[in-house]
TIRO-2110 file (N, C-alpha, C; in Angstrom, 1 decimal):
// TIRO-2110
-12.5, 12.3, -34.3, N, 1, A
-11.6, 11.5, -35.1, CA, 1, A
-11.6, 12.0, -36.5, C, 1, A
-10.4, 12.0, -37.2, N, 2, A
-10.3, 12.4, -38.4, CA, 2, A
-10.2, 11.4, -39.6, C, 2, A
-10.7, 12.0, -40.6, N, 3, A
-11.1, 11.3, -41.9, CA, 3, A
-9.1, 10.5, -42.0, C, 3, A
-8.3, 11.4, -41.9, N, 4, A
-7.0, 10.6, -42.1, CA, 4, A
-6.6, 9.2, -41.2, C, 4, A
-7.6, 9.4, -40.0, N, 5, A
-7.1, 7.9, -38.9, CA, 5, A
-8.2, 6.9, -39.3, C, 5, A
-9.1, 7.1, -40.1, N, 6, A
-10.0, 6.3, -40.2, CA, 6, A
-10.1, 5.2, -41.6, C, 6, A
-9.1, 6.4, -42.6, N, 7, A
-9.0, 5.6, -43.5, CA, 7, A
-7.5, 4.8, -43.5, C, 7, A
-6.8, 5.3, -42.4, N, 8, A
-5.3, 4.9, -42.7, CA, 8, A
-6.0, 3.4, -41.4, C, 8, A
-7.2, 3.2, -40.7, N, 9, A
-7.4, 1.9, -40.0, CA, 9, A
-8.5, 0.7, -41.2, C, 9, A
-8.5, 2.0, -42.0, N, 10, A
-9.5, 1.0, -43.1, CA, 10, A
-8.5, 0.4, -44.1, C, 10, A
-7.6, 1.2, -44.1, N, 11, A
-7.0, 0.8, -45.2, CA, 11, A
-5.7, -0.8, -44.9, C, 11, A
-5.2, -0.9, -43.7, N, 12, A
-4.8, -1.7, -43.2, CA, 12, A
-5.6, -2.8, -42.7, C, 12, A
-7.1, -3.1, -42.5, N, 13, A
-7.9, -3.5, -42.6, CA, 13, A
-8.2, -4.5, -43.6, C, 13, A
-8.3, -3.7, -44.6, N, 14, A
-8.8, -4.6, -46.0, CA, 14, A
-7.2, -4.2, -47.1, C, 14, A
-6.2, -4.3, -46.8, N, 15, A
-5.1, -4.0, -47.9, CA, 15, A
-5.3, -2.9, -48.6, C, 15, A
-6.0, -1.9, -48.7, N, 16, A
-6.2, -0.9, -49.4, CA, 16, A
-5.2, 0.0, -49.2, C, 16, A
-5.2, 1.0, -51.0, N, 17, A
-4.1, 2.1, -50.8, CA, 17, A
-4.5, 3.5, -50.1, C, 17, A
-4.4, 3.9, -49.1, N, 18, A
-4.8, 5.0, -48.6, CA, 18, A
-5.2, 6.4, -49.3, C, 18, A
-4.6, 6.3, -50.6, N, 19, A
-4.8, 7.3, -51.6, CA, 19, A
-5.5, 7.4, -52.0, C, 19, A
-6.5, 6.1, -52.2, N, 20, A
-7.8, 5.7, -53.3, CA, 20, A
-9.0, 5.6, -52.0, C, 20, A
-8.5, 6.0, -50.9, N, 21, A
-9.9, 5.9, -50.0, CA, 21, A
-10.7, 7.6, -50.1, C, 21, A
-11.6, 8.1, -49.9, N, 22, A
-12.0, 9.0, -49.9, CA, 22, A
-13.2, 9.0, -49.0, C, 22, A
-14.1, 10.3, -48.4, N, 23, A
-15.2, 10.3, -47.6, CA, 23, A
-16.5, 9.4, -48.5, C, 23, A
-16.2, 9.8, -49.3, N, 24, A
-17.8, 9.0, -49.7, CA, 24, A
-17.2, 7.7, -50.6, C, 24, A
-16.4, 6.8, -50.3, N, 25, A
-15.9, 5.3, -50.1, CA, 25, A
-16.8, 4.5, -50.0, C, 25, A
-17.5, 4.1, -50.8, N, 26, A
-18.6, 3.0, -49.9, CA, 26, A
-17.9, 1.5, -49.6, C, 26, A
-18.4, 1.0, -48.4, N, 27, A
-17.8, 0.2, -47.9, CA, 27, A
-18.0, -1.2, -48.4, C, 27, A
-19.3, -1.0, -48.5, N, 28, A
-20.3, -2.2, -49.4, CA, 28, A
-19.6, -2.4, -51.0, C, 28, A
-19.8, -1.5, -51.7, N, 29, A
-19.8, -1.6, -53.2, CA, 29, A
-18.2, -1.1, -53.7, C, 29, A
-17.5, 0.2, -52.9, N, 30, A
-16.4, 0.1, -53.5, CA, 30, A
-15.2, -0.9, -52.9, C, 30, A
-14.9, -1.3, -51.8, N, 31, A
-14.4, -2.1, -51.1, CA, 31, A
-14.4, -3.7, -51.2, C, 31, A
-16.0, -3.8, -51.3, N, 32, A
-16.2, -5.2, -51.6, CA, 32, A
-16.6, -5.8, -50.4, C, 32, A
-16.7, -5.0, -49.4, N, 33, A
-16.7, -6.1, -47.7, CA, 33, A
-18.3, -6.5, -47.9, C, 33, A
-18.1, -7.3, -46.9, N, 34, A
-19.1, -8.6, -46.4, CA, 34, A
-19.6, -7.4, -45.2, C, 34, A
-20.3, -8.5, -44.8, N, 35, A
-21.4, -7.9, -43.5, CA, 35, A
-20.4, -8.4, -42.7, C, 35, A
-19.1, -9.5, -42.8, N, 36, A
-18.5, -9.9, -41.5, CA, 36, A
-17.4, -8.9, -41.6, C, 36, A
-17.2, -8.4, -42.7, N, 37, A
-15.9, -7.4, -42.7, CA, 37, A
-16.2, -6.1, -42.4, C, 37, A
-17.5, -5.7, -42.3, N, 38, A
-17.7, -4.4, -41.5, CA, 38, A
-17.6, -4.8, -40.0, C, 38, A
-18.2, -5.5, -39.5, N, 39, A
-18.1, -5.7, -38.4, CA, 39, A
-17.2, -5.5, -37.4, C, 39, A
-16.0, -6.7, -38.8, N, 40, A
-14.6, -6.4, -37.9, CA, 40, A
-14.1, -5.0, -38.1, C, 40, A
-14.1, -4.4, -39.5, N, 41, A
-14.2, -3.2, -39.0, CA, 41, A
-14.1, -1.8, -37.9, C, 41, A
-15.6, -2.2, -37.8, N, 42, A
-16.5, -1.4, -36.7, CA, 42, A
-15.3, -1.9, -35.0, C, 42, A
-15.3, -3.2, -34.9, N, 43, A
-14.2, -3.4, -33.7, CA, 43, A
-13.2, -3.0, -33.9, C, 43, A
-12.3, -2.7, -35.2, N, 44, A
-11.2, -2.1, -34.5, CA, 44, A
-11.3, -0.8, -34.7, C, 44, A
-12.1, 0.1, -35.4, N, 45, A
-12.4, 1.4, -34.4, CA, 45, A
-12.8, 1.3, -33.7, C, 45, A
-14.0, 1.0, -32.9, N, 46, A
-14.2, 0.9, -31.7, CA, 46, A
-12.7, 1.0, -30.7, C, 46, A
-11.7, 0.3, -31.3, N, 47, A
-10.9, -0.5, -30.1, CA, 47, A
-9.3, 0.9, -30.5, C, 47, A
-9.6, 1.8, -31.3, N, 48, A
-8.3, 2.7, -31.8, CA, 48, A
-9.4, 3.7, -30.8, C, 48, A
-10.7, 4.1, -30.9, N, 49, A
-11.0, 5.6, -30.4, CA, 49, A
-12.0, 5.3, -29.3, C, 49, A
-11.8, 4.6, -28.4, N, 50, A
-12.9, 3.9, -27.5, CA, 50, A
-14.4, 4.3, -27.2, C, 50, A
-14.7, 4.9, -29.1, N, 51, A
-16.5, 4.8, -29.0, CA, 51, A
-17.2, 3.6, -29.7, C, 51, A
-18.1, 3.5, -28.5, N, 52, A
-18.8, 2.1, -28.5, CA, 52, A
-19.5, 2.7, -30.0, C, 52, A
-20.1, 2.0, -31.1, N, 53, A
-20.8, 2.1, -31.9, CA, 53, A
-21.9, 1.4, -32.6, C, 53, A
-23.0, 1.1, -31.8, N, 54, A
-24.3, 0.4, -31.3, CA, 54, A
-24.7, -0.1, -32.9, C, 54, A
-25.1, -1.4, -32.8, N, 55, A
-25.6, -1.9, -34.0, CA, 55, A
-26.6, -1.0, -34.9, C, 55, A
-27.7, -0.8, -34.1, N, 56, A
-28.4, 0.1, -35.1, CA, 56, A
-27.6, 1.3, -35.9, C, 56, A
-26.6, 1.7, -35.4, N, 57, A
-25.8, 2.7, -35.9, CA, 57, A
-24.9, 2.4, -37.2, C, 57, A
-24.6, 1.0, -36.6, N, 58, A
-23.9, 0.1, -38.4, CA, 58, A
-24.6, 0.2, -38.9, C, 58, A
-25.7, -0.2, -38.8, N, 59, A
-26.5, -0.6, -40.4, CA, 59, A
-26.9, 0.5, -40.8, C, 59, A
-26.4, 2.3, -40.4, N, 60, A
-26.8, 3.3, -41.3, CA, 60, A
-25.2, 3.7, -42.0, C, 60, A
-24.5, 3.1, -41.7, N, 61, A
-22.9, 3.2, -41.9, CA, 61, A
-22.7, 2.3, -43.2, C, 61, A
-22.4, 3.4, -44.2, N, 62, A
-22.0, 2.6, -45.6, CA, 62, A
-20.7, 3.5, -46.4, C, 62, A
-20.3, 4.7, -45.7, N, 63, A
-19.4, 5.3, -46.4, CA, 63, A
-17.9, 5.7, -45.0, C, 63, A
-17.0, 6.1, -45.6, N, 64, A
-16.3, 6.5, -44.9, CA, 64, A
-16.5, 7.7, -43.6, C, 64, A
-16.9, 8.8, -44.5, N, 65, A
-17.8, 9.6, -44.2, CA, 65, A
-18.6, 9.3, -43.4, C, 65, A
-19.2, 8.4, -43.1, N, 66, A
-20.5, 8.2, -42.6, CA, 66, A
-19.9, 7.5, -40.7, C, 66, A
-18.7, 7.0, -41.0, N, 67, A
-18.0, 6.7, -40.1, CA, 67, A
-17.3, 7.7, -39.3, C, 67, A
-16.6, 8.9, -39.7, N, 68, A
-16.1, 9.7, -39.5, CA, 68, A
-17.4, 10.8, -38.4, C, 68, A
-18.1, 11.4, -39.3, N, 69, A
-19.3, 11.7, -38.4, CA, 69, A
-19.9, 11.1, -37.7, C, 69, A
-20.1, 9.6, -37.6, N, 70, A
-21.1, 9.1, -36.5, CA, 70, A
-19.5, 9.4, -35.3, C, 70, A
-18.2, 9.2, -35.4, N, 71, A
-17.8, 9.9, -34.3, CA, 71, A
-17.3, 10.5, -33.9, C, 71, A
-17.4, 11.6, -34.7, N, 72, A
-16.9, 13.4, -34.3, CA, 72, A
-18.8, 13.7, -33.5, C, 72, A
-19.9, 13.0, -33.8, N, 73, A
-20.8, 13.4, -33.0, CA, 73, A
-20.8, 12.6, -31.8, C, 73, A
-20.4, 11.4, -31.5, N, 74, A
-20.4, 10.8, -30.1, CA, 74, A
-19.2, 10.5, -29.6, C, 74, A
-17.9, 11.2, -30.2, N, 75, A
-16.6, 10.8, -28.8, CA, 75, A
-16.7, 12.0, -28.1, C, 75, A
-16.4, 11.4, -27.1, N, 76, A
-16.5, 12.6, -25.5, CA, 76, A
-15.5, 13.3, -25.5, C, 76, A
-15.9, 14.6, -25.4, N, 77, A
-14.8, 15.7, -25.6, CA, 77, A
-14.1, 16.2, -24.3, C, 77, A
END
């Protein structure tokens, strides 16, 4: 999954401009989300690239980036 589908699902997510999203975005501090807004989040990737992505795995997830890699290492090729 590419850094371009992930920010163009974040950015539709929370109103954001797609232009001002970058890999190291934090989700927490530049975005503003809640713990419930990552969540949802996390379900609609989950639900655009159908990898499961296990709670312990969120709570190391705070940047775009950090999203992008956790699933270029676990979607099935």
């Amino acid at each position: 999954m590419d850094f371009k589908t992930i920010a163009s699902i974040i950015a539709d997510q929370f109103d954001a401009d797609i232009d001002d999203l970058e890999e190291d975005t934090d989700l927490l501090e530049d975005l503003n989300c809640t713990s419930m807004d990552v969540v949802e989040l996390i379900v609609a990737i989950e639900s655009a690239t159908d990898v499961r992505i296990p709670d312990e795995a969120v709570d190391s997830i705070r940047t775009i980036g950090d999203i992008v890699n956790y699933l270029s290492e676990h979607a099935e090729d």
